[in-house]
C-alpha positions in Angstrom: 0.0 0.0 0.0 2.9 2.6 0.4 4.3 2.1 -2.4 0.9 3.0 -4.2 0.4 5.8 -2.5 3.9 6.6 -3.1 3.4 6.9 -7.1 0.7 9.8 -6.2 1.7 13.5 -6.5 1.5 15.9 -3.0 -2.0 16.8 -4.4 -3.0 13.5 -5.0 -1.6 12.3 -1.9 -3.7 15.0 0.2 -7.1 14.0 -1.2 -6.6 10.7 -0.8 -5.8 10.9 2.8 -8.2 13.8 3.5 -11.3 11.5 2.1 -10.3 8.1 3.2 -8.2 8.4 6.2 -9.4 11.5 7.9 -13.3 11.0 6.4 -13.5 14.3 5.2 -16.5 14.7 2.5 -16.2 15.3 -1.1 -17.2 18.9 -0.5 -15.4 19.6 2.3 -12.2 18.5 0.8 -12.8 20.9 -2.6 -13.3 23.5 -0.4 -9.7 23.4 1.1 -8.8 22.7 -2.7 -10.4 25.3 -4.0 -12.1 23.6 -6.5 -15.7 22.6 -7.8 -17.0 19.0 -5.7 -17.5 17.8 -9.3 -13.6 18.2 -10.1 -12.6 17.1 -7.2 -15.1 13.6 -7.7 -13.3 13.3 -10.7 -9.9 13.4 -9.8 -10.9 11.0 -6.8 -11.9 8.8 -9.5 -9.0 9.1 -11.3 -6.8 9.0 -8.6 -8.4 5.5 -7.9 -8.1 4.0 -11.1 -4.6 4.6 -11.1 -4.3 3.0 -7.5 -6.0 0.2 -9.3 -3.9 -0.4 -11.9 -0.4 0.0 -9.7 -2.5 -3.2 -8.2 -3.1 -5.2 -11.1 0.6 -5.5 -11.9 
């Protein structure tokens, strides 16, 4: 798992940990992004899919 986490940029990095590890919402995570909740979904999604992939290796 840190090694996955390790191929993520800073930004990448934050969200990740802000949604899943501190529980912060969606919304409340754009918000200290500063950007929309539907960018932010987005690059959550993408974010995971990449996660995925370092997996199916």
């Amino acid at each position: 798992m840190n090694k996955a986490l390790q191929t993520l940029s800073a930004k990448e990095f934050e969200i990740i940990v802000a949604l899943y590890f501190k529980e912060y919402t969606i919304r409340e995570v754009a918000i200290q992004q500063n950007i929309s909740p539907t960018s932010l979904f987005r690059m959550r999604n993408s974010i995971l899919e990449n996660l995925r992939k370092f997996f199916d290796k």
